[in-house]
C-alpha positions in Angstrom: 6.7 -11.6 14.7 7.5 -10.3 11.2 5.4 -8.0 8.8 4.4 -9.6 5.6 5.1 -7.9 2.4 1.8 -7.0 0.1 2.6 -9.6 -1.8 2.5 -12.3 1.2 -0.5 -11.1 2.7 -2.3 -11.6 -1.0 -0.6 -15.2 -1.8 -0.5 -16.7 2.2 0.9 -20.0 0.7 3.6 -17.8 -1.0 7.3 -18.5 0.2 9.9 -16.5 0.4 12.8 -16.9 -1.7 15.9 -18.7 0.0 19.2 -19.0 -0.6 21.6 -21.7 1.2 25.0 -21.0 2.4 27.7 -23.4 4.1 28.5 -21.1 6.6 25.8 -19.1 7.6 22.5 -22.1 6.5 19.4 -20.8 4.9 18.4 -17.5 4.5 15.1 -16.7 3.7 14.7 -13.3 1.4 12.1 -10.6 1.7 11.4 -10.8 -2.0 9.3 -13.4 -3.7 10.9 -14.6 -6.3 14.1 -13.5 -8.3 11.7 -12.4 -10.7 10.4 -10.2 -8.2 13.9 -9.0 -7.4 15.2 -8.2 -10.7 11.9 -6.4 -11.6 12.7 -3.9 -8.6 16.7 -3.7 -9.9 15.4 -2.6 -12.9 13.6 -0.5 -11.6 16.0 1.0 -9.6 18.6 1.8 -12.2 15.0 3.1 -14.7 15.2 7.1 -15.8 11.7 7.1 -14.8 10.9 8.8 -11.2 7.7 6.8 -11.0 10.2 3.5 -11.2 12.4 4.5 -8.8 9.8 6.2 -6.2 7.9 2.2 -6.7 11.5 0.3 -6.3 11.7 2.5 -3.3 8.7 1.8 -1.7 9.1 -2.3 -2.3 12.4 -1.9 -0.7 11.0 -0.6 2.2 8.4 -2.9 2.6 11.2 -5.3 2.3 12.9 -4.1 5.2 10.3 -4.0 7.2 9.2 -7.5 7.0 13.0 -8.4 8.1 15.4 -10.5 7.1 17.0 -7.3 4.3 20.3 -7.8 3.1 22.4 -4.9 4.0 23.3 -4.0 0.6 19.1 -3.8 0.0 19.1 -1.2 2.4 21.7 1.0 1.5 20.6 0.9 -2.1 16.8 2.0 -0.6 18.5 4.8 1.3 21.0 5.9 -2.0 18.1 5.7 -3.6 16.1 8.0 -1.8 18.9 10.8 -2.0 18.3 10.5 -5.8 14.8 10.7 -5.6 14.9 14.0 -3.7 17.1 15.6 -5.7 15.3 15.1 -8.5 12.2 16.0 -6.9 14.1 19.2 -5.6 16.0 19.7 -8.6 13.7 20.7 -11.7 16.9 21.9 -13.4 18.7 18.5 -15.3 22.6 20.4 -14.5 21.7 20.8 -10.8 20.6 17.2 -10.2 22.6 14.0 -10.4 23.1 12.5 -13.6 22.4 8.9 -14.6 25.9 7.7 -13.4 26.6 8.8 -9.9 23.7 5.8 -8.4 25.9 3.2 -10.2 28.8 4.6 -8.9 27.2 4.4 -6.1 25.9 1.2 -5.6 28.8 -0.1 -7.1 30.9 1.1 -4.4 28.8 -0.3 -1.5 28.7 -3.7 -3.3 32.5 -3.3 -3.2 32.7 -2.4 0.4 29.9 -5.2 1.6 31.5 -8.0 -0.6 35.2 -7.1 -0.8 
């Protein structure tokens, strides 16, 4: 049985986004809407600790209720190294700067879809 997100638990009618592929069917999403998603991109790629701790957080409930993408997950776990170094980093020249999580992700999106 799969765990609902907080979001599903609060809407119970609320479906899941799909998506529809010739190869592989329907795939249902962990995420609500693309609304939903691109609210948690942005939040992802935000200067703001607080956004990327909460984009964090969603994309770990997303994983948990099952069917992730693999390129969710491996931005959730890039993005986790970037948390902590900022959290363990006070000093800006030690940490890593804006860039290096879209060189990041970039390169996995490379990788998954290449």
């Amino acid at each position: 049985m799969k765990t609902q997100t907080k979001y599903q638990q609060q809407h119970p009618s609320a479906q899941n986004e799909q998506i529809s592929d010739e190869v592989y069917g329907i795939a249902y999403l962990p995420w609500e809407s693309k609304d939903e998603w691109l609210n948690i991109y942005s939040k992802t790629y935000s200067r703001k600790l607080s956004d990327q701790i909460e984009a964090y957080n969603v994309m770990l409930e997303w994983q948990r209720a099952g069917d992730c993408p693999l390129g969710v997950m491996c931005t959730r776990i890039i993005l986790q190294g970037v948390i902590k170094d900022k959290v363990f980093h006070s000093d800006v020249e030690q940490s890593l700067d804006d860039n290096d999580l879209s060189v990041h992700l970039w390169w996995i999106n490379y990788e998954i879809f290449k």
